[in-house]
DOGULO-301460 format. One line per field, with one value per residue: residue number from 1; x, y, z of N, C-alpha, C in turn; residue in three letters. Coordinates in Angstrom, 3 decimals. Layout:
// residues N
n c(NUM,...);
n_xx c(X,...);
n_yy c(Y,...);
n_zz c(Z,...);
ca_xx c(X,...);
ca_yy c(Y,...);
ca_zz c(Z,...);
c_xx c(X,...);
c_yy c(Y,...);
c_zz c(Z,...);
res c(ALA,...);
This chain:
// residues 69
n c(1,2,3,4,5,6,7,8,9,10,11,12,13,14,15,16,17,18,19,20,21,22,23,24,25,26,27,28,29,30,31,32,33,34,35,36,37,38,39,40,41,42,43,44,45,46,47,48,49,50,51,52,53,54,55,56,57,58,59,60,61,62,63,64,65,66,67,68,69);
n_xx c(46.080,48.823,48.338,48.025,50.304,52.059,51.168,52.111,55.240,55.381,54.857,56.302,58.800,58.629,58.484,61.110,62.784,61.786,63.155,66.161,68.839,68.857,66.029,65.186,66.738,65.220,62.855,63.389,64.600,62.305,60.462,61.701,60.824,58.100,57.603,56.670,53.855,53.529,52.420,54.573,55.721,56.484,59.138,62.090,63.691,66.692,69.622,72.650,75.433,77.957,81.192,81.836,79.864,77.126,74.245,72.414,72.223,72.386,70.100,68.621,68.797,66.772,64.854,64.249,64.480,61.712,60.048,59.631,58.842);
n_yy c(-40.691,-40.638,-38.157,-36.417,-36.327,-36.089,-32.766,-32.302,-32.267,-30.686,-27.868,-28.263,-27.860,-25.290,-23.507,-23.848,-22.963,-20.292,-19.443,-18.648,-16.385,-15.842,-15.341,-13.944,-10.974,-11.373,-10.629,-7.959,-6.942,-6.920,-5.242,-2.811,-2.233,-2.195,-1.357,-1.265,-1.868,-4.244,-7.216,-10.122,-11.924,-15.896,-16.979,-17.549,-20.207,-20.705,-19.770,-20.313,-19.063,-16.846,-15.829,-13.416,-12.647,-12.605,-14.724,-13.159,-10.783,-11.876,-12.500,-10.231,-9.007,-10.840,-10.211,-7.719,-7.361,-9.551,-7.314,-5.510,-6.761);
n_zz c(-26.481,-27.554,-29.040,-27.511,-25.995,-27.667,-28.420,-25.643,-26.039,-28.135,-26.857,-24.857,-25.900,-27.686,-25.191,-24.162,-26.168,-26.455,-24.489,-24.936,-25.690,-28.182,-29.415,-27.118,-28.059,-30.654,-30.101,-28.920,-31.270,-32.783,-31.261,-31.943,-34.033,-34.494,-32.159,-28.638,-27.524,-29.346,-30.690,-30.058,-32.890,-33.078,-32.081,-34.435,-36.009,-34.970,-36.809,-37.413,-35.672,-36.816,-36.874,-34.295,-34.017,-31.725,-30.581,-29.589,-31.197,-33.130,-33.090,-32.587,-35.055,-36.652,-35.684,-36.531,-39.422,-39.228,-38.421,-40.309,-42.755);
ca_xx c(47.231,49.568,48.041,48.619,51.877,52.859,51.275,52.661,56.508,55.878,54.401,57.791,60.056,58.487,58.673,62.638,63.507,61.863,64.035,66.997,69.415,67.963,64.992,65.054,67.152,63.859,61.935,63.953,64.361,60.712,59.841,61.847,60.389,56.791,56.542,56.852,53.011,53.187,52.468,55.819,55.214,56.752,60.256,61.876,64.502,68.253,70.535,74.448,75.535,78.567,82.602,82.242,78.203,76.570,72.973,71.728,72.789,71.350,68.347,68.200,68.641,66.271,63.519,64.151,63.598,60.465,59.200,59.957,57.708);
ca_yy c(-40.548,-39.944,-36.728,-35.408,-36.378,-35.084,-31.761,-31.459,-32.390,-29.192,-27.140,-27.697,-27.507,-23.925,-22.638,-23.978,-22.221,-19.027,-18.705,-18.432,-15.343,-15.489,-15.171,-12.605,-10.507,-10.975,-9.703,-6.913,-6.080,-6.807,-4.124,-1.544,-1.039,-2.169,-0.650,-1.987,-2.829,-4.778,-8.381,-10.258,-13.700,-16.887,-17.046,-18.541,-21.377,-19.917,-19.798,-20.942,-18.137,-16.583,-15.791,-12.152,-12.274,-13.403,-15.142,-12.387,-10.047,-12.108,-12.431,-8.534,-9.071,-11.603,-9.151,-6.433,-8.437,-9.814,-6.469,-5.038,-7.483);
ca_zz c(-25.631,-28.420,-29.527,-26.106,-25.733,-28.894,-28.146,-24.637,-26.285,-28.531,-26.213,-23.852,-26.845,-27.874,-24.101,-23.803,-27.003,-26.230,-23.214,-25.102,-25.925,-29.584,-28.648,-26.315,-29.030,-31.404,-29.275,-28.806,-32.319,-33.055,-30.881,-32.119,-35.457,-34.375,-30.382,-27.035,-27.360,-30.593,-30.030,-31.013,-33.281,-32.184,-32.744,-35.885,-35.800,-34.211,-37.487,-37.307,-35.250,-37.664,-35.932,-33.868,-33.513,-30.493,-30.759,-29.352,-32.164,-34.585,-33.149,-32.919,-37.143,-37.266,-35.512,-37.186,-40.735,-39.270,-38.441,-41.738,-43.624);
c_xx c(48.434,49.540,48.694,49.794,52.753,52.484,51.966,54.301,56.446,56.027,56.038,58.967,59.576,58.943,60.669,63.036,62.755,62.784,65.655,67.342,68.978,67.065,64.371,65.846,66.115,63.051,62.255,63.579,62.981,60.112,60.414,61.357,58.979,56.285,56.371,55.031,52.487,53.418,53.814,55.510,56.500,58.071,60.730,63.067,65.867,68.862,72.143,74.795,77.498,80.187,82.263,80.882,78.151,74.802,72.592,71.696,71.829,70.055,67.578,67.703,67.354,64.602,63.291,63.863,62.358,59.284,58.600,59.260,56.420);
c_yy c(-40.027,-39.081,-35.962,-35.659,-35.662,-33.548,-31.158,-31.465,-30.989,-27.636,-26.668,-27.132,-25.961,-23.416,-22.664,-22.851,-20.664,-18.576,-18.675,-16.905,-14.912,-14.982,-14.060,-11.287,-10.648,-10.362,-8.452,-5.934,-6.175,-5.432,-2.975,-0.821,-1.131,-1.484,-1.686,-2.750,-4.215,-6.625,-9.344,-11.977,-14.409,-16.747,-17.950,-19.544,-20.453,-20.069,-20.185,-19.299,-17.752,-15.964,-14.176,-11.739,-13.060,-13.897,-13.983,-11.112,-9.998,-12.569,-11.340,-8.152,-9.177,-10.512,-8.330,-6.738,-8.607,-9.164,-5.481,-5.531,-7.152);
c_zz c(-26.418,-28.802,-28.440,-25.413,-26.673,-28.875,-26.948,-25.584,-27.505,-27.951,-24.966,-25.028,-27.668,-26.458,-23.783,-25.005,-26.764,-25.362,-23.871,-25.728,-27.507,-29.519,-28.120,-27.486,-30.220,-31.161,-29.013,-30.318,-33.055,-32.766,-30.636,-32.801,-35.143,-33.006,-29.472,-27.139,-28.846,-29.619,-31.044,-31.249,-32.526,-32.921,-33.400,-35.035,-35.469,-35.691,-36.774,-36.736,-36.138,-36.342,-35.566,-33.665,-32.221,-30.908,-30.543,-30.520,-33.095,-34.192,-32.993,-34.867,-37.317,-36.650,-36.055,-38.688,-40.562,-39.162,-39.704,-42.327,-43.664);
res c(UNK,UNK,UNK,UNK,UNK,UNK,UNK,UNK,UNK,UNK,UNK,UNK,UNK,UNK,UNK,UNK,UNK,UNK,UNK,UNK,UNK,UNK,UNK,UNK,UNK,UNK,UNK,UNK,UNK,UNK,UNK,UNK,UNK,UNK,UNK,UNK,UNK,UNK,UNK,UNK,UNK,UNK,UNK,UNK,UNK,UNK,UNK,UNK,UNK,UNK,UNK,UNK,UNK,UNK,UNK,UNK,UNK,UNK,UNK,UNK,UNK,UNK,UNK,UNK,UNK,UNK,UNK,UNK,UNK);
């Protein structure tokens, strides 16, 4: 019972954080340098969003880094 409680409580806490503006901005810049059909990994942890960025920004960064690798 504990196993499967502890997998559903990750399972929601991955699907909530994909839906955020980070997120969606990884995905973005994921699939500029790799292509609309590239499959895009799971997104990383949000960073401290910095004075004059928007999440979304830096999660354009943070794709474009991850594609690069």
């Amino acid at each position: 019972m504990r196993k499967t409680l502890l997998i559903f409580l990750l399972l929601t806490a991955a699907a909530a954080s994909a839906a955020s503006p980070f997120c969606d901005g990884f995905a973005q810049g994921f699939k500029s340098i790799k292509g609309n059909m590239a499959m895009v990994p799971m997104c990383p942890l949000e960073p401290l969003t910095p004075l004059g960025k928007t999440p979304f920004q830096m999660g354009i960064l943070a794709g474009i880094r991850a594609a690069q690798r």
